[in-house]
N, CA, C and O atoms as a MOPAC input file, in Angstrom:
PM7 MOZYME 1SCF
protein

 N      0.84000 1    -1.16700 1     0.00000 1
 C      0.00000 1     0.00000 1     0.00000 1
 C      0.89400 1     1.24100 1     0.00000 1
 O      1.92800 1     1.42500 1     0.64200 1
 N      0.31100 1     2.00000 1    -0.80400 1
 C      1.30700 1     3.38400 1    -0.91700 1
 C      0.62400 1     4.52900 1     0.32500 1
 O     -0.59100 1     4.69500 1     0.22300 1
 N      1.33700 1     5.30400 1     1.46300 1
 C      1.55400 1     5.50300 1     2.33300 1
 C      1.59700 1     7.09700 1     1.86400 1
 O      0.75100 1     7.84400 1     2.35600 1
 N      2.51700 1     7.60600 1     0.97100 1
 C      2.77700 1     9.03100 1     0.90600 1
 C      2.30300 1     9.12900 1    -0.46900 1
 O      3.03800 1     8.62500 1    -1.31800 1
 N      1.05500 1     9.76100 1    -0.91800 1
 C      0.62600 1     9.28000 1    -2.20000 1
 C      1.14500 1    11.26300 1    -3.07000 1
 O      0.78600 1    11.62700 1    -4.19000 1
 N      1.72200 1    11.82500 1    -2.40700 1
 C      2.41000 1    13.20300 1    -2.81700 1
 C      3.70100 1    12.23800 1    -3.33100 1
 O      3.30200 1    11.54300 1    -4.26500 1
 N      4.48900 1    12.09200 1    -3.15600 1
 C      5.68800 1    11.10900 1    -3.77100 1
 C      5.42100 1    10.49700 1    -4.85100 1
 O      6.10600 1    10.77400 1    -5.83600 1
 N      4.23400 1     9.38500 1    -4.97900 1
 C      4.03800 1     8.79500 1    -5.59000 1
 C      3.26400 1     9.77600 1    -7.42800 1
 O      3.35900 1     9.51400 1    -8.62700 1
 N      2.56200 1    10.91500 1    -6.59200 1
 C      1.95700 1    11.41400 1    -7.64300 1
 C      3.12800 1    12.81000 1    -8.32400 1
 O      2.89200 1    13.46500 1    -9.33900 1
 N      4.20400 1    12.94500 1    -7.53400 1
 C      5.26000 1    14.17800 1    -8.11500 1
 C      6.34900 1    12.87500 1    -9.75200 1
 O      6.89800 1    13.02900 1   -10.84300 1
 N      6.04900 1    11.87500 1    -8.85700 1
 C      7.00900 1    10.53800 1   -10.08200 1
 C      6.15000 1    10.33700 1   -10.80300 1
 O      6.51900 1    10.43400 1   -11.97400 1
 N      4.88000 1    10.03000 1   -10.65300 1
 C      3.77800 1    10.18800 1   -11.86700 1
 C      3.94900 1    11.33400 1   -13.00700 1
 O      4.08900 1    11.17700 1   -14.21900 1
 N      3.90800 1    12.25700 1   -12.42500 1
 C      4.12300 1    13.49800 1   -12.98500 1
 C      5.32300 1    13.98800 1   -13.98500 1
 O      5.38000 1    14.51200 1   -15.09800 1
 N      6.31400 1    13.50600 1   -12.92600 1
 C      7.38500 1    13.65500 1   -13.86700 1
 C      7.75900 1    12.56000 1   -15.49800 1
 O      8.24900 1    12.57000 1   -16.62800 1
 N      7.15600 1    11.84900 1   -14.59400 1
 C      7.03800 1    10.27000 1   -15.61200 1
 C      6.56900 1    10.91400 1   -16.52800 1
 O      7.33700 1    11.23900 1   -17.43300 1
 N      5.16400 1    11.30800 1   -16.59700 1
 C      4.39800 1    11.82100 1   -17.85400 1
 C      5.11700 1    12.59400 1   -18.74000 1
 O      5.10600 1    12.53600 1   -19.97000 1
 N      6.04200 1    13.67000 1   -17.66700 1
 C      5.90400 1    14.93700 1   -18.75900 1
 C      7.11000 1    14.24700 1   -19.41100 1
 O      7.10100 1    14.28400 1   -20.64100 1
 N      8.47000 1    13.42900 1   -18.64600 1
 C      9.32500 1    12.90800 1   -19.74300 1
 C      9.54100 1    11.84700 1   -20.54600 1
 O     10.69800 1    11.65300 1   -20.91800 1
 N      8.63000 1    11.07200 1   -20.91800 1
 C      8.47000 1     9.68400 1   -21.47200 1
 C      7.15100 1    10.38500 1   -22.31400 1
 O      7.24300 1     9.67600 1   -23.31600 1
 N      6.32800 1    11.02200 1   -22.52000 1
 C      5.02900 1    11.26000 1   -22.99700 1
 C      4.13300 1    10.61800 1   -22.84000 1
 O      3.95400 1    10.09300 1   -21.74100 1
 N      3.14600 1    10.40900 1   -24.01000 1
 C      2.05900 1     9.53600 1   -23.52400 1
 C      2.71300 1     8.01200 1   -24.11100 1
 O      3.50900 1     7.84800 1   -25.03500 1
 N      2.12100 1     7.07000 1   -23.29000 1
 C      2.43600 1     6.08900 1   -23.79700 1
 C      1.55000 1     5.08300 1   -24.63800 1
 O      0.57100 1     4.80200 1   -23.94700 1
 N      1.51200 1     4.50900 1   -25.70900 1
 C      0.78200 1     4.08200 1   -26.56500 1
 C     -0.22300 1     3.27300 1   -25.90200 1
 O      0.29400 1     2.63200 1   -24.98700 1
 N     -1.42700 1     3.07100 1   -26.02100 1
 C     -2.26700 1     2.05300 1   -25.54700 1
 C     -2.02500 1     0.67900 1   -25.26600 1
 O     -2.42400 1    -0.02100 1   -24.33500 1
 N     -1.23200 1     0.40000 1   -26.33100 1
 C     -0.69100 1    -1.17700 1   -26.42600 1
 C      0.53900 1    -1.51800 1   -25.45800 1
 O      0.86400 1    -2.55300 1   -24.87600 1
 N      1.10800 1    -0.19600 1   -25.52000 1
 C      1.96700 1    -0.61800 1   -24.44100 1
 C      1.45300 1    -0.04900 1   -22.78900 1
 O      2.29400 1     0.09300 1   -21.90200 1
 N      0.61600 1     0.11300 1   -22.66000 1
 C     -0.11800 1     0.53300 1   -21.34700 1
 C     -0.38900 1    -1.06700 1   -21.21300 1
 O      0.11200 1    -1.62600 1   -20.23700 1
 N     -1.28300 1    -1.97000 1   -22.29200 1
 C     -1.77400 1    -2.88600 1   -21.39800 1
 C     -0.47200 1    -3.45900 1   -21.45900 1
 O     -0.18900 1    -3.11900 1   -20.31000 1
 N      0.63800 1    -4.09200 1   -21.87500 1
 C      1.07800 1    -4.61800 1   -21.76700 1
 C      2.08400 1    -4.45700 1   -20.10600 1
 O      2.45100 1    -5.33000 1   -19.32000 1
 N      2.25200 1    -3.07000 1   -20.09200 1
 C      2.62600 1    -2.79400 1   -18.65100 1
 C      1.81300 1    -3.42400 1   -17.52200 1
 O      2.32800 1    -4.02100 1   -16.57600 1
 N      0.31400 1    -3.21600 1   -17.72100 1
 C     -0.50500 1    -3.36400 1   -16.74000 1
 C     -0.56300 1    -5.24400 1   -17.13000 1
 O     -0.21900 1    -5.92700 1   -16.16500 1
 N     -0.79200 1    -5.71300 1   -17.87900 1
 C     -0.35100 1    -7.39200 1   -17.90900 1
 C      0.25100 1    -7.94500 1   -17.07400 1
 O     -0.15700 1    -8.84900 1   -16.34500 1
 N      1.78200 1    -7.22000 1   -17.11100 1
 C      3.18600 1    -7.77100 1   -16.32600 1
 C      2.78600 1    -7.17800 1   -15.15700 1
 O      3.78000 1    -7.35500 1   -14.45200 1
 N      2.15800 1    -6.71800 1   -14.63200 1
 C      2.01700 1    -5.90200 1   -13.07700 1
 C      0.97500 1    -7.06300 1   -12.75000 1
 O      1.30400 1    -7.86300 1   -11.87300 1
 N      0.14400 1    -7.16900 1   -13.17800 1
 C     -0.93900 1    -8.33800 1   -13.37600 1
 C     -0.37200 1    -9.75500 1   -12.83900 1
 O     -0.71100 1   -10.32800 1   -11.80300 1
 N      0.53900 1   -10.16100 1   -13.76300 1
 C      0.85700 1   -10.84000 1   -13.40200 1
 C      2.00300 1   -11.51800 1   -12.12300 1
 O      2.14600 1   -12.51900 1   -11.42100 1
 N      2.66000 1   -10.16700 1   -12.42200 1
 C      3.54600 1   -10.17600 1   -10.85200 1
 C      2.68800 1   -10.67100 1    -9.79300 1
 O      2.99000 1   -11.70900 1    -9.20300 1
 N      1.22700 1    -9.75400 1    -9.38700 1
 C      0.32000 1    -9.53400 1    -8.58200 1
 C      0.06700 1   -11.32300 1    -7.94900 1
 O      0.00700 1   -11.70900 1    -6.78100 1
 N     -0.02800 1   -12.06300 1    -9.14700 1
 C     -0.64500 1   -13.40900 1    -9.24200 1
 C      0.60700 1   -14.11200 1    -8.71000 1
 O      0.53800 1   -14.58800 1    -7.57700 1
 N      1.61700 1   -14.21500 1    -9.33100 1
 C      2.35500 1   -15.05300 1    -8.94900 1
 C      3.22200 1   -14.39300 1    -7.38500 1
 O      4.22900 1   -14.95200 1    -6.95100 1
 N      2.65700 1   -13.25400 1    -6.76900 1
 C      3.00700 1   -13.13500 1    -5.06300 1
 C      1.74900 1   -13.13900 1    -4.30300 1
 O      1.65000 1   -12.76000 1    -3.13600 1
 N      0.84500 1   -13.56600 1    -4.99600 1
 C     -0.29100 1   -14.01700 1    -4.15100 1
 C     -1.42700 1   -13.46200 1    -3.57000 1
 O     -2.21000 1   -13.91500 1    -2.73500 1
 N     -1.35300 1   -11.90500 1    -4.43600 1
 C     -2.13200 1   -10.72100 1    -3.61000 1
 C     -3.10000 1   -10.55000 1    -4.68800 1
 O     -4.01800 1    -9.78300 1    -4.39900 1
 N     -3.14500 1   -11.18000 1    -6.12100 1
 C     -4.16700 1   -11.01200 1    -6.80100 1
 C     -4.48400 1   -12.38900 1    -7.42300 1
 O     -3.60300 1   -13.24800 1    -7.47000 1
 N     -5.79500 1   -12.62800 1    -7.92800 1
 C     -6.76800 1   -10.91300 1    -7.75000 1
 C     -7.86300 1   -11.75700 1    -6.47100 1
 O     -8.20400 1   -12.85200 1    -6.02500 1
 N     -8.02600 1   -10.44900 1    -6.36500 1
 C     -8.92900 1    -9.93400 1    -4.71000 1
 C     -9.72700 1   -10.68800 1    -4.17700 1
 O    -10.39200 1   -11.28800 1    -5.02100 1
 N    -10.01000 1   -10.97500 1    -3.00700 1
 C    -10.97700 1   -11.99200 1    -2.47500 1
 C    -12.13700 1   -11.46900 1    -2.67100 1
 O    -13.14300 1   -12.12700 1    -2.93700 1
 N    -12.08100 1    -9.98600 1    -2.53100 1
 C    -13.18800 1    -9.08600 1    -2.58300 1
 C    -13.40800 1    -8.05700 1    -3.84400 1
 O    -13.11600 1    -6.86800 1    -3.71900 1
 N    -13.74800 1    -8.39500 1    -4.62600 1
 C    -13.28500 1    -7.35900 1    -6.28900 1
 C    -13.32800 1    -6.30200 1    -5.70100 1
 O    -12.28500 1    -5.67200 1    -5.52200 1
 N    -14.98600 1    -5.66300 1    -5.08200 1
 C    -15.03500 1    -4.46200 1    -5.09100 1
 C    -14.03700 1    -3.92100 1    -3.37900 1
 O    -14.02800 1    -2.73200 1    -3.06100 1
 N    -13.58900 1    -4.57600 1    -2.84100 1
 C    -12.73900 1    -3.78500 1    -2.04300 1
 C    -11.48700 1    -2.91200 1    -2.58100 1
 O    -10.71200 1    -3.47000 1    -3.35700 1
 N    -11.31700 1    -1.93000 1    -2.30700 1
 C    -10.73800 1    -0.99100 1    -2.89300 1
 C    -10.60200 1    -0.52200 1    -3.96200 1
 O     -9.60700 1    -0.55500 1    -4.68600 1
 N    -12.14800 1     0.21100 1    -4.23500 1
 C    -12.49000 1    -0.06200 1    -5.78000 1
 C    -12.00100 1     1.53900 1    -6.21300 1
 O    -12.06700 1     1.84900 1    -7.40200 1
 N    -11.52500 1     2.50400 1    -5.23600 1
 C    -10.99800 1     3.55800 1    -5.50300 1
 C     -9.80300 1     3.40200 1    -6.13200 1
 O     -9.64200 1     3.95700 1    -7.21900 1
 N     -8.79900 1     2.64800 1    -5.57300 1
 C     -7.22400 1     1.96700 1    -6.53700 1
 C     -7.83600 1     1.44900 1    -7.78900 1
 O     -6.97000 1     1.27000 1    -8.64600 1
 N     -8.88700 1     1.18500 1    -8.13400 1
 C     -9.02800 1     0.44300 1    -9.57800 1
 C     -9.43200 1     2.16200 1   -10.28500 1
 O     -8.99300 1     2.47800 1   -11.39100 1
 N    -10.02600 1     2.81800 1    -9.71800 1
 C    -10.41600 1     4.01900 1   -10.12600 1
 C     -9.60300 1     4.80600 1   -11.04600 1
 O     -9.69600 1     5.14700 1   -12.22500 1
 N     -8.49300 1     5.03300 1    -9.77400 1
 C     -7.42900 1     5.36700 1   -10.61300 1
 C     -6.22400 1     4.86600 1   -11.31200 1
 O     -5.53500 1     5.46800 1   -12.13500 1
 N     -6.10000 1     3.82200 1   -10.91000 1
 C     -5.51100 1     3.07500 1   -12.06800 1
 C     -6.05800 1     3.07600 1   -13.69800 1
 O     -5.32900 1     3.36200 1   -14.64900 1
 N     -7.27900 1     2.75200 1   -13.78800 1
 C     -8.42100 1     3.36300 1   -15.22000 1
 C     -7.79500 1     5.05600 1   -15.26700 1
 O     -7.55600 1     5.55900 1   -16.36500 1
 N     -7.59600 1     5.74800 1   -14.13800 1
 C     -7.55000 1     7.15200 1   -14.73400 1
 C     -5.93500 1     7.35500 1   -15.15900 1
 O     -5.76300 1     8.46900 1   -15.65300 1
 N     -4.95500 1     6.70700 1   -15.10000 1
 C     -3.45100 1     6.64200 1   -15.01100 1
 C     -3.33700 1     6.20100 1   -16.18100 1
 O     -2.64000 1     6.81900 1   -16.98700 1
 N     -4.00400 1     5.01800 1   -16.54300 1
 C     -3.95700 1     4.39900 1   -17.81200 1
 C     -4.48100 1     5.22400 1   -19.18800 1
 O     -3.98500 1     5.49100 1   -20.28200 1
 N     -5.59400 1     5.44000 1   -18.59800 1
 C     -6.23400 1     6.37600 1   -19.80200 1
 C     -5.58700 1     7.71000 1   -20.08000 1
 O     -5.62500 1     8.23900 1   -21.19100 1
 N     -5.00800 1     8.21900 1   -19.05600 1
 C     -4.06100 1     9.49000 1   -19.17300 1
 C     -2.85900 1     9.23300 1   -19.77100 1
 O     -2.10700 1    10.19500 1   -19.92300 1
 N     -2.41300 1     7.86500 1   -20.24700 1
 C     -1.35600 1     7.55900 1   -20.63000 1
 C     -1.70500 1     7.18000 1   -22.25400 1
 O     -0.83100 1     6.91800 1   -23.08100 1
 N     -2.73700 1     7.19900 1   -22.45400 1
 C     -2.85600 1     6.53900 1   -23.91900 1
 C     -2.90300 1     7.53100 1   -24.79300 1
 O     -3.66500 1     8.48200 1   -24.61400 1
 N     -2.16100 1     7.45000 1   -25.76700 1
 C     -2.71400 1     8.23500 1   -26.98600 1
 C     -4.01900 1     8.47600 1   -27.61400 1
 O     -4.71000 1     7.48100 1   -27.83100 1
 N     -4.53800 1     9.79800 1   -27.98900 1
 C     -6.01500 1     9.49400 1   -28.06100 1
 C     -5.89500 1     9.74200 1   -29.51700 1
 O     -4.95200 1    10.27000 1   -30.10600 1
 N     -7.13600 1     9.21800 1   -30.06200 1
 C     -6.82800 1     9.80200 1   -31.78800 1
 C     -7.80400 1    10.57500 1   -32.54000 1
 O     -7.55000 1    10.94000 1   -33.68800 1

């Protein structure tokens, strides 16, 4: 669980502005391998889907802010 979410959102930030947006295809493929990390240490997916359905929130909003739109 992220703890200081100012840290987390100044590296977001910077991430964005120097890498740009990142292509859709490679968004899921990021979110795949995170996916799958998740699975093979045992923390996904959720006993409870909708528990902490605010982290899925923005994860959808991180992702979509990352895609190229056309």
């Amino acid at each position: 669980m992220i703890k200081n979410t100012e840290i987390l959102q100044q590296f977001e930030d910077r991430f964005i502005s120097g890498q740009g947006k990142v292509p859709h295809e490679k968004a899921r493929e990021l979110f795949s391998a995170l996916w799958r990390e998740g699975v093979m240490l045992g923390v996904l997916p959720p006993a409870d889907p909708m528990a902490d359905i605010e982290v899925d929130i923005r994860m959808a909003r991180i992702l979509n802010s990352c895609s190229i739109k056309s």
